[in-house]
N, C-alpha and C positions, 0 to 999 in steps of 0.2 A: 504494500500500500504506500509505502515511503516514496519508494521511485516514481511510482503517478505522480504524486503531490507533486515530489520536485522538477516533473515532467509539468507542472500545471494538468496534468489530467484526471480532474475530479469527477468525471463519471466513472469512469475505469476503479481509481480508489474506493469509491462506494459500490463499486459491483464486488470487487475484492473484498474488503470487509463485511458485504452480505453473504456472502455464496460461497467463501473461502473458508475450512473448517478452522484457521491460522488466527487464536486470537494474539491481540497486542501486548505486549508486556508495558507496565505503565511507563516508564522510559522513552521504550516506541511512538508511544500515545503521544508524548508529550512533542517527542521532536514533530512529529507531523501536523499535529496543532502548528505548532510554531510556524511551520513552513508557512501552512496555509495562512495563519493569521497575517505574516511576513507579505504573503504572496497576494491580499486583498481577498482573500476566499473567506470570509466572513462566516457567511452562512454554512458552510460547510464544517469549519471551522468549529462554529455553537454546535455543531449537531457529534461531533467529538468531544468536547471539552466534559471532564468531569464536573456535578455540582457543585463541587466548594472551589472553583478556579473561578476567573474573570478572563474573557480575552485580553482584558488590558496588560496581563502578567506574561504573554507570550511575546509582546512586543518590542523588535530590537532595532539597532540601526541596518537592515539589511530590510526594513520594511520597505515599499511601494507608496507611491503618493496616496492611493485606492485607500490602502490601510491610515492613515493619517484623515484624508478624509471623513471616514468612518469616528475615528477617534473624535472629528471634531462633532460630525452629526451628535454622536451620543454623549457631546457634552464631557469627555474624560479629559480632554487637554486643559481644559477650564481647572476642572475639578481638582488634576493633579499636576501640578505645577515644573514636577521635575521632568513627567511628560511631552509637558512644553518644550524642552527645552532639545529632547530627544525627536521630538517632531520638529524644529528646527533644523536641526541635524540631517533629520533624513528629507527634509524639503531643497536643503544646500545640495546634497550630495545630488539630488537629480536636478537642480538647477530652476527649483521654481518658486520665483519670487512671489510671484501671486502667493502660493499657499505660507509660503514664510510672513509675507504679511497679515495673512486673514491669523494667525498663531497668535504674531505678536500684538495682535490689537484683543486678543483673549486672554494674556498676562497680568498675572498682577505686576503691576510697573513698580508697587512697593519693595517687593521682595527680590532682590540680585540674588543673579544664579550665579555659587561661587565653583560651580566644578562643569563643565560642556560633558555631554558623553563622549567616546570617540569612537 
């Protein structure tokens, strides 16, 4: 199911997961959450994730602008500040100022961020 994901092919991974006697070890589970959540597969994504997670925990800088997007709709970049700052990061790294500024205007301006992720 790993190699779909990082294939981007999420039909195939959820036919795998249904039809495949192969369950995941929670390790497995997690990196492929990851992927997906990384890769803007959202939905796919919740439909993995155990109850006591949040998507927001699988989020790293190798994320997709889709997944920040996301992060903004549901209001988490607000929420959680060091988020921010990670989404920042991953708005640089593909080069879109647009979404770097729709972030920086959801800051708290009070509070300096004393460490970048990298």
């Amino acid at each position: 199911m790993e190699t779909a994901v990082r294939g981007g092919h999420y039909d195939a991974a959820r036919w795998l997961q249904e039809y495949t006697p192969y369950e995941s070890t929670e390790e497995e589970l997690n990196q492929v959450i990851s992927v997906a959540v990384n890769d803007g597969a959202m939905e796919f994504a919740e439909s993995l994730k155990p109850n006591d997670y949040e998507l927001v925990q699988y989020v790293n800088e190798r994320a997709k602008p889709e997944t920040i997007e996301w992060l903004i709709e549901k209001g988490e970049v607000k929420k959680y500040q060091d988020l921010g700052a990670l989404a920042v990061v991953v708005a640089a790294l593909h080069g879109d100022l647009d979404l770097m500024q729709r972030i920086a205007r959801l800051r708290n301006k009070r509070r300096k961020i004393t460490q970048w992720p990298r």
